[in-house]
KEDRENNU-978711 format. One record per residue (C-alpha): x, y, z. Coordinates in pm, whole numbers, plus 50000, padded with zeros to 5 digits. Each point is the difference from the previous one (the first is absolute). Layout:
REM KEDRENNU-978711
X Y Z
...
This chain:
REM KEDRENNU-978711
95232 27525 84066
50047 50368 50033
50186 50147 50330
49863 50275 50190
50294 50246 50031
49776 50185 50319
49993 49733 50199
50271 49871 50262
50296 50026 50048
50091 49601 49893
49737 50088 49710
50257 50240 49888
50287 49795 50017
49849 49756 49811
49885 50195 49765
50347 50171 49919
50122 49623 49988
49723 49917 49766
50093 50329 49710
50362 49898 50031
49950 49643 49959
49766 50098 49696
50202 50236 49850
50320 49773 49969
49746 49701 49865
49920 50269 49752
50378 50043 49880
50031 49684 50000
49777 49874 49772
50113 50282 49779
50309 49901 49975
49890 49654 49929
49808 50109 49766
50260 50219 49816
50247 49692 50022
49766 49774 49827
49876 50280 49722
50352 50048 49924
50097 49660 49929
49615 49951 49803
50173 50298 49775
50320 49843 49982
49853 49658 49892
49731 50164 49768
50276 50201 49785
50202 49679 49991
49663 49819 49890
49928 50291 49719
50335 49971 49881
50024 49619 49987
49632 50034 49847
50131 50257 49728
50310 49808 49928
49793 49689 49961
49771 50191 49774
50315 50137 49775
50122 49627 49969
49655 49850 49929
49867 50273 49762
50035 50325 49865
49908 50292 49783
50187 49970 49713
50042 50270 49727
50111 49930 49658
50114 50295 49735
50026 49905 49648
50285 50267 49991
50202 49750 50227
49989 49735 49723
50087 50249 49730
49719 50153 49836
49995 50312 49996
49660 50227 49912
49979 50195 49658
50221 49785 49776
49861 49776 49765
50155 49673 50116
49801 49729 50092
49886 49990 50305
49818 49591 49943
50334 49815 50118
50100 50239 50243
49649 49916 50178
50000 49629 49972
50350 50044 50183
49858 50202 50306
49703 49803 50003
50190 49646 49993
50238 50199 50318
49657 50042 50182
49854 49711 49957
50377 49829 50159
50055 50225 50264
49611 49982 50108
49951 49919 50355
49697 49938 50165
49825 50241 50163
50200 50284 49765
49804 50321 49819
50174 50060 49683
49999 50332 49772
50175 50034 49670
50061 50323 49917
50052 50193 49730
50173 50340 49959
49761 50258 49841
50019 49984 49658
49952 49813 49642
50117 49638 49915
49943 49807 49716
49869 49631 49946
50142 49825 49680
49818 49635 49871
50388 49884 49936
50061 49887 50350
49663 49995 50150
49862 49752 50271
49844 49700 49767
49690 49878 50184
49698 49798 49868
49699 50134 50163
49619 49950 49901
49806 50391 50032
49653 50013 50048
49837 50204 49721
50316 50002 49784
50145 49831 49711
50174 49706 50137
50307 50044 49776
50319 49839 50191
50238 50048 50139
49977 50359 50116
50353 50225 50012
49968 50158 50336
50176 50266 50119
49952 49994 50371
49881 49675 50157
49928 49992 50334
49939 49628 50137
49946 49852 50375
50026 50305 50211
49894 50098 50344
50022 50331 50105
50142 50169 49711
49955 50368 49868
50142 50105 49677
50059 50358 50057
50051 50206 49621
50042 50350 50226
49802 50151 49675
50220 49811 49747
49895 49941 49620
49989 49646 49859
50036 50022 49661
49972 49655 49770
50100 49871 49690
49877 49814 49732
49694 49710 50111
50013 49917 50420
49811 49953 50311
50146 50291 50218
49974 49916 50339
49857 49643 50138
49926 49917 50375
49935 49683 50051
49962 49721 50303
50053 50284 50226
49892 50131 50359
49956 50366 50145
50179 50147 49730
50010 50377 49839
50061 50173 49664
50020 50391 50048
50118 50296 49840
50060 49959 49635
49868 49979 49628
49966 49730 49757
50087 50108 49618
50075 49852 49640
50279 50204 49822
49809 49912 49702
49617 49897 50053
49819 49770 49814
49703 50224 49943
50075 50252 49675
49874 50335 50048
49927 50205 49704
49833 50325 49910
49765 50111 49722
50095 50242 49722
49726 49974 49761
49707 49815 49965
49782 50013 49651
49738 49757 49846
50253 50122 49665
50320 49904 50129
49918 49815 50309
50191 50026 50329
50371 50166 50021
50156 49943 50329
50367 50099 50203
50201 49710 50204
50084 50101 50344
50344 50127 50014
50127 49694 50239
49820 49726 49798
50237 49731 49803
49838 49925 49666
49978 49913 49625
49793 49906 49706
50009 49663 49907
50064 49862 49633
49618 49910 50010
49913 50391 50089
49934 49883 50359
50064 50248 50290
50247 49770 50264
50153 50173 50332
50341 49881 50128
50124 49929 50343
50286 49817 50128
49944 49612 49939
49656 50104 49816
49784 50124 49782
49636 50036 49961
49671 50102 49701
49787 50199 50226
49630 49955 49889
49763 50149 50239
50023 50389 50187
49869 50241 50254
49948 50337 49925
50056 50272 50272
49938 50358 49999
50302 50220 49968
49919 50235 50285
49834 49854 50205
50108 49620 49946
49642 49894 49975
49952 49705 49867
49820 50156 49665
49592 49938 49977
49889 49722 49881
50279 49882 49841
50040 49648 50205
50244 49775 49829
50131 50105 49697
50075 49797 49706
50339 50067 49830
49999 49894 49652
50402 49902 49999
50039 50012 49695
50113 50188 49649
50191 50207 50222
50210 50257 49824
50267 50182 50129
49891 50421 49913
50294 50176 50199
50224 49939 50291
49804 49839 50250
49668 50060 49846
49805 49668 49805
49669 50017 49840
49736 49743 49969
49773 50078 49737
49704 49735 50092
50012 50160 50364
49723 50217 50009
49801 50102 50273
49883 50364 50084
50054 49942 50363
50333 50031 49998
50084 50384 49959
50314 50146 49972
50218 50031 50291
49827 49656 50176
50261 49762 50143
49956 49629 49959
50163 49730 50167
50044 49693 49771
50021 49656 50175
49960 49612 49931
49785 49839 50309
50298 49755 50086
50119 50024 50368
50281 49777 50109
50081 50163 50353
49882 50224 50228
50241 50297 50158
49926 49844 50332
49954 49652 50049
49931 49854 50349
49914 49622 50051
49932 49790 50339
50114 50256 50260
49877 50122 50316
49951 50301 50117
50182 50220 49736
49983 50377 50015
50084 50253 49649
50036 50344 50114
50070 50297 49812
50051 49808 49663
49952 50109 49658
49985 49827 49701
49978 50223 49666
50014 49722 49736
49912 49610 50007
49971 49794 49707
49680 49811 50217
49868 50094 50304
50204 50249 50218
49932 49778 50312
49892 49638 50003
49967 49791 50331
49883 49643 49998
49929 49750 50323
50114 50295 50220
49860 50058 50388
49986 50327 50129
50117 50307 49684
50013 50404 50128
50113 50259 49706
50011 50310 50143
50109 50254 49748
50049 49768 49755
49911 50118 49621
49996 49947 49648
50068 50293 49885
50109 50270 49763
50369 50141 50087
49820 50338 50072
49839 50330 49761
50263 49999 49789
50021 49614 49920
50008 50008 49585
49879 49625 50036
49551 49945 50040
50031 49652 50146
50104 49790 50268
49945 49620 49989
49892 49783 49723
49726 49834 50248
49862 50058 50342
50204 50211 50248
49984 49728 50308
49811 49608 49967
49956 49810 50305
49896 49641 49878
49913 49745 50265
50124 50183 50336
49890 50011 50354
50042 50192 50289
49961 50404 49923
50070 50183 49716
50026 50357 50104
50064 50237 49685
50029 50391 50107
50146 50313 49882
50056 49898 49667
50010 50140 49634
49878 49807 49698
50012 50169 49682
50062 49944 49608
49964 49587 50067
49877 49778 49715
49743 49847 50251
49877 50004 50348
50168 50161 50356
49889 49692 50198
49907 49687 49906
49918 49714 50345
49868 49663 49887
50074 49655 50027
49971 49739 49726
49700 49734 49905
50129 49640 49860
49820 49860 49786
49887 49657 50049
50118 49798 49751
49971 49635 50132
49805 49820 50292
50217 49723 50084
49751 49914 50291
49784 50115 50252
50320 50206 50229
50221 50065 49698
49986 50235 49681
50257 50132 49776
50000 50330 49915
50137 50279 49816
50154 50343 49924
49833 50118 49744
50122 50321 49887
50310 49974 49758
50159 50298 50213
49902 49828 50355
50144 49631 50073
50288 49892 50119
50048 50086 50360
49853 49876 50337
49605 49968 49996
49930 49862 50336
50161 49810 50360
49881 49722 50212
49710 50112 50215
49881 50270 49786
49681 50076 49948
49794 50013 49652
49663 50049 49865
49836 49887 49705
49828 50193 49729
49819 49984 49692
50184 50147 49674
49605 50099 49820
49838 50162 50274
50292 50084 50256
49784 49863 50300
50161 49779 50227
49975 49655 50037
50020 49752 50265
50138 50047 50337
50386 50150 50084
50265 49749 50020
50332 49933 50126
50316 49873 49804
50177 49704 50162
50229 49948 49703
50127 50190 49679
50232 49913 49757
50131 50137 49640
49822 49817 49729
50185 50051 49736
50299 50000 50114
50228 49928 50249
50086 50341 50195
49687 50240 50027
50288 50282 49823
49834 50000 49677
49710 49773 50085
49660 50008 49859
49800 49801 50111
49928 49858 50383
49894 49667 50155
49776 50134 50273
49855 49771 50220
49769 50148 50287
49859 49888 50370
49657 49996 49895
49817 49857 49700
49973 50193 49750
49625 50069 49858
49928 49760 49727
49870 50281 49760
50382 50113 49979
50141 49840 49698
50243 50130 49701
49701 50024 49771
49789 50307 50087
50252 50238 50120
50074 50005 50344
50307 50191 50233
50157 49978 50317
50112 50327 50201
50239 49955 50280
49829 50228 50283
50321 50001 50216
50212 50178 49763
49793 50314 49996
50103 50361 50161
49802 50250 50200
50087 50336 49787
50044 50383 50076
50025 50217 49718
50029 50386 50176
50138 50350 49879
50153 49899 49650
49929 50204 49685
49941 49810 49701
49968 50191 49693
50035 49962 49612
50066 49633 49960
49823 49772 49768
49655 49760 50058
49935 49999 50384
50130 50181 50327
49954 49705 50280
49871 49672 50002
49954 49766 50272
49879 49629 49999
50019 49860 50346
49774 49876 50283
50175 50186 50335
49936 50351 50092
50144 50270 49728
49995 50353 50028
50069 50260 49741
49965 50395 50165
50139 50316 49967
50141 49897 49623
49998 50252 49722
49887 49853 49653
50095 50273 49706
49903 49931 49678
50034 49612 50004
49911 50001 49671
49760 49645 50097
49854 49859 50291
50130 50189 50327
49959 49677 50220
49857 49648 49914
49860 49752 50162
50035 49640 49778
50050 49669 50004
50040 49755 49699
50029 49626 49990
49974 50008 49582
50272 50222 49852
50275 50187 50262
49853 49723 50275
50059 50266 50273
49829 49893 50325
49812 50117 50179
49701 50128 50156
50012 50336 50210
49807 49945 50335
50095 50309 50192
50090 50321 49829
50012 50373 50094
50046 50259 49722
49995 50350 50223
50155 50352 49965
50094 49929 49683
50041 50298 49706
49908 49913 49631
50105 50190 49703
49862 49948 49685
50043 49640 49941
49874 49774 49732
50149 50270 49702
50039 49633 49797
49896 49657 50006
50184 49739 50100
49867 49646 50189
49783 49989 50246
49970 50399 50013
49631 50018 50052
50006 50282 50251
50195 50209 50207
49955 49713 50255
49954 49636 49836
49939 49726 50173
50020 49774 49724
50023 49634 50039
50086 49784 49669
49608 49810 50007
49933 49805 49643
49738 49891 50099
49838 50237 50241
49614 49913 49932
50077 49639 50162
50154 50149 50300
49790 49914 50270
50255 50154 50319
50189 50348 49996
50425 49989 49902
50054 50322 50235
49917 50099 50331
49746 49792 50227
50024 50228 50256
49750 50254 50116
50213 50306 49845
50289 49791 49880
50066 50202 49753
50024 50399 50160
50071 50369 49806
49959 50283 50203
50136 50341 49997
50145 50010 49654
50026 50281 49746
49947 49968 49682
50044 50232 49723
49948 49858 49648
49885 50106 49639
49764 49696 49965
49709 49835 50143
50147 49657 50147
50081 49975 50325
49960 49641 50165
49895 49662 49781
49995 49717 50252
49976 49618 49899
49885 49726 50193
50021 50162 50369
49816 49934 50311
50024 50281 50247
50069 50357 49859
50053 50298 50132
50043 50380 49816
49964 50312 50240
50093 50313 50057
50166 50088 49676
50012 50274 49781
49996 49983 49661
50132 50348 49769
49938 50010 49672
50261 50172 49761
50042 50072 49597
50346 49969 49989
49939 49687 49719
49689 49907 49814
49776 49714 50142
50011 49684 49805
49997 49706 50223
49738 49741 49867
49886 49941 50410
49744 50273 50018
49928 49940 50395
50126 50187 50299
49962 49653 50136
49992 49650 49872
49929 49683 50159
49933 49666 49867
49900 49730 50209
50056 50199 50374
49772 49970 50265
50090 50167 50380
50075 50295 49803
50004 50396 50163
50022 50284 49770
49997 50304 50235
């Protein structure tokens, strides 16, 4: 009700009444109001600081420097115990709900076999030589960073660098793996001659002799190896030289013709000019630089790894991988060494979740920058109609986890690589061989459903385990002068490869495959992008599989009896758009066994920067593809 102030004179009154009566109401409630908002304060800053202190008793961030424990950067003492220490601290002070960093003053430290971490572990793709002499071992972690603040890791003799396993939301950032001595011999050529054969110089850092047999043997601490097969690279431009591929060295009747310089007189080839730099190598690979195993959620940032006797980076049964700015790579211009790692620069067998590669450098690697697939079993026994036995059938793949409870598989034939019967689900699996599945073989499988009847240990037949398979990114890397193949990628989810840099790849740039006969890498590719890619000059030298600048090559023995299609099934499964290539040769897509295929918007440059000689004379070749788009 609002009071006419006009009216009488008891309106007046009352009205006067009315604004005073309001007004102290008013101040009132203010007061009342400030009262109670200065106790809320009071008992919310008592609340935050009861909260905080409960926080500081219940967790924490905790920061760990190596100098603390002391070692000290750029000395050569061994840095393997010291870490074990900190690590064993960590692991006893660890509190749940705490974020740990180790830390590590900027610097070099070194990593001796003497009083390294002893671990048996079973590496995908790898010799399975045990145990492995590991210099930093990282096990059961949550919420851990190991922080090298641009640090050097510098190694010694035959060991795993750096393991992660078991672990959850953890991160390895800025620092470099290296060997002191690497396995890999680099040498030069002097003079070549059908006369007097091939004269070559020793790198200056390489440990070696002549044998009492005239063999050439390199020396490192703990061993010592016959190197029999080498890459040749370009001086200038670190190329890998044309059509070269795998050189045989004939090791033997070596003779000693000056310091540092040795002479093969059978070694003849007219190839290898004066001045070209090989890098001499045996194809064994017991460890990887990097090796991560059943963690979650694990992030590498800003790492480098310059020399690996296998793969710089290998992750097995591992959800949810991001490199960013990780690399195999050269230590710069001015690196006097040609080569990185003596196998693929990062392997991801039998993952899930995301792998997210980005940013990267891969250069001078004896083999691919990324390799994703999971592995077949072979199907050795049918015990009955819900239970086979199968197994690992690589010689450098068995011995670690294959498969959980509740995971689901399909079946497929070895001959024609067409799949067989319906998916399943495993309700039970066990070691066969053994007792623990560490170093296992084989595995009792038994699954929900029966199994079809035509699946038997007789005709060739393998199980893929469809859980364990990642959705991929591959974006903004460079991968350049490396041996056979620049990516491949064998799984079912979503993958995406864009915005990548291929440069002189010397093989295949990126692969598509599959084999259940000889590697028994699953698996089909159902959903693939290939887009804003550049392509320089690959396929300078043959290697497997390197049928085109783009192969999708599935391992089919028997493709005239395949009745369905390996890759794809999709309406454009399979897409490449807005590439550039620029090559010397004719070759640029050979597709196998694909249903749904898309190529558009490309454009293709031809150069003369080598001579052609590829035996594919096709810009494009398919065999067996239907749904196909060539735009």
């Amino acid at each position: 009700m609002i009071l006419d102030k006009k009216s009488d004179w008891f309106s007046r009154v009352m009205y006067k009444k009315y604004i005073f009566v309001s007004e102290y109401i008013v101040k009132l409630k203010t007061r009342v109001m400030l009262n109670a908002m200065r106790t809320f304060f009071v008992f919310l800053s008592v609340g935050l600081l009861g909260f905080l202190f409960s926080v500081d008793i219940c967790a924490a961030d905790r920061v760990y420097n190596v100098s603390d424990f002391g070692l000290k950067a750029n000395v050569k003492k061994d840095a393997s115990p010291v870490l074990r220490k900190v690590l064993d601290r960590i692991r006893k002070d660890y509190r749940e709900g705490d974020k740990i960093v180790l830390q590590f003053p900027a610097g070099q430290y070194h990593f001796y076999e003497k009083n390294a971490t002893i671990r048996e572990y079973y590496i995908s793709n790898h010799d399975q030589t045990n145990p492995k002499k590991v210099g930093i071992a990282i096990e059961e972690m949550r919420d851990f960073t190991l922080d090298g603040q641009g640090s050097e890791f510098i190694f010694h003799g035959r060991m795993l660098p750096i393991s992660l396993l078991r672990s959850e939301n953890c991160v390895l950032k800025n620092f470099s793996i290296d060997f002191e001595n690497p396995h890999i011999t680099q040498i030069q050529i002097i003079d070549n001659s059908p006369e007097n054969g091939t004269t070559y110089e020793v790198a200056p850092w390489v440990d070696y002799r002549v044998s009492k047999d005239s063999v050439f043997e390199t020396l490192g601490d703990g061993w010592m190896l016959r190197p029999s097969s080498g890459i040749a690279f370009e001086v200038k431009s670190r190329h890998i030289v044309y059509n070269t591929s795998d050189l045989h060295y004939p090791n033997k009747e070596v003779v000693q013709v000056a310091p540092r310089r040795l002479n093969i007189k059978s070694w003849k080839d007219t190839r290898l000019v004066p001045g070209t730099v090989i890098a001499l190598r045996t194809y064994f690979r017991p460890a990887p630089g990097i090796f991560l195993s059943h963690d979650t959620d694990t992030r590498l940032l800003n790492v480098k790894v310059h020399y690996a006797e296998g793969m710089g980076l290998l992750a097995q049964l591992c959800e949810n991988i991001t490199l960013d700015g990780f690399s195999v790579c050269l230590k710069g211009n001015d690196d006097p060494r040609y080569f990185t790692t003596q196998a693929d620069a990062t392997h991801f067998s039998g993952c899930k979740g995301k792998i997210i590669s980005r940013n990267g450098l891969y250069e001078g690697m004896m083999d691919d920058a990324i390799n994703v697939h999971g592995t077949y079993l072979k199907v050795v026994k049918r015990v009955d109609d819900r239970t086979l036995i199968g197994r690992y059938m690589h010689d450098q793949a068995w011995g670690f986890e294959w498969g959980r409870t509740g995971d689901e598989v399909q079946f497929i034939r070895s001959s024609t690589m067409e799949l067989i019967g319906e998916q399943n689900n495993i309700t039970d699996i066990r070691p066969y061989d053994k007792e623990d599945i560490q170093g296992a073989r084989e595995f009792s499988i038994t699954f929900r459903d029966p199994v079809d009847p035509a699946i038997n240990e007789e005709s060739g037949f393998g199980i893929e385990n469809l859980t364990w398979t990642p959705e991929v990114v591959f974006a903004d890397n460079v991968v350049r002068n490396n041996r056979a193949r620049g990516a491949l990628f064998s799984t079912p989810r979503k993958t995406v490869a864009e915005n990548n840099l291929f440069d002189h790849t010397s093989g295949t740039a990126i692969l598509l495959c599959g084999d259940c006969n000889g590697w028994y890498e699953t698996g089909a590719c159902r959903n693939v992008i290939i887009r804003k890619n550049r392509f320089v000059n690959a396929l300078t030298n043959m290697f497997q599989f390197t049928n085109a600048v783009i192969s999708i090559y599935p391992e089919i023995p028997d493709l005239k009896s395949q009745q369905k299609y390996f890759h794809g099934g999709t309406e454009g499964g399979i897409v490449i758009e807005e590439n550039e290539f620029d090559t010397f040769d004719a070759p640029i897509l050979y597709a196998k066994s694909v249903d749904g295929l898309i190529f558009r918007n490309n454009t293709i440059r031809l150069n003369t920067e080598y001579k052609p000689f590829h035996w594919n004379k096709s810009r494009f070749l398919l065999e067996r593809v239907t749904n196909a788009q060539i735009e």
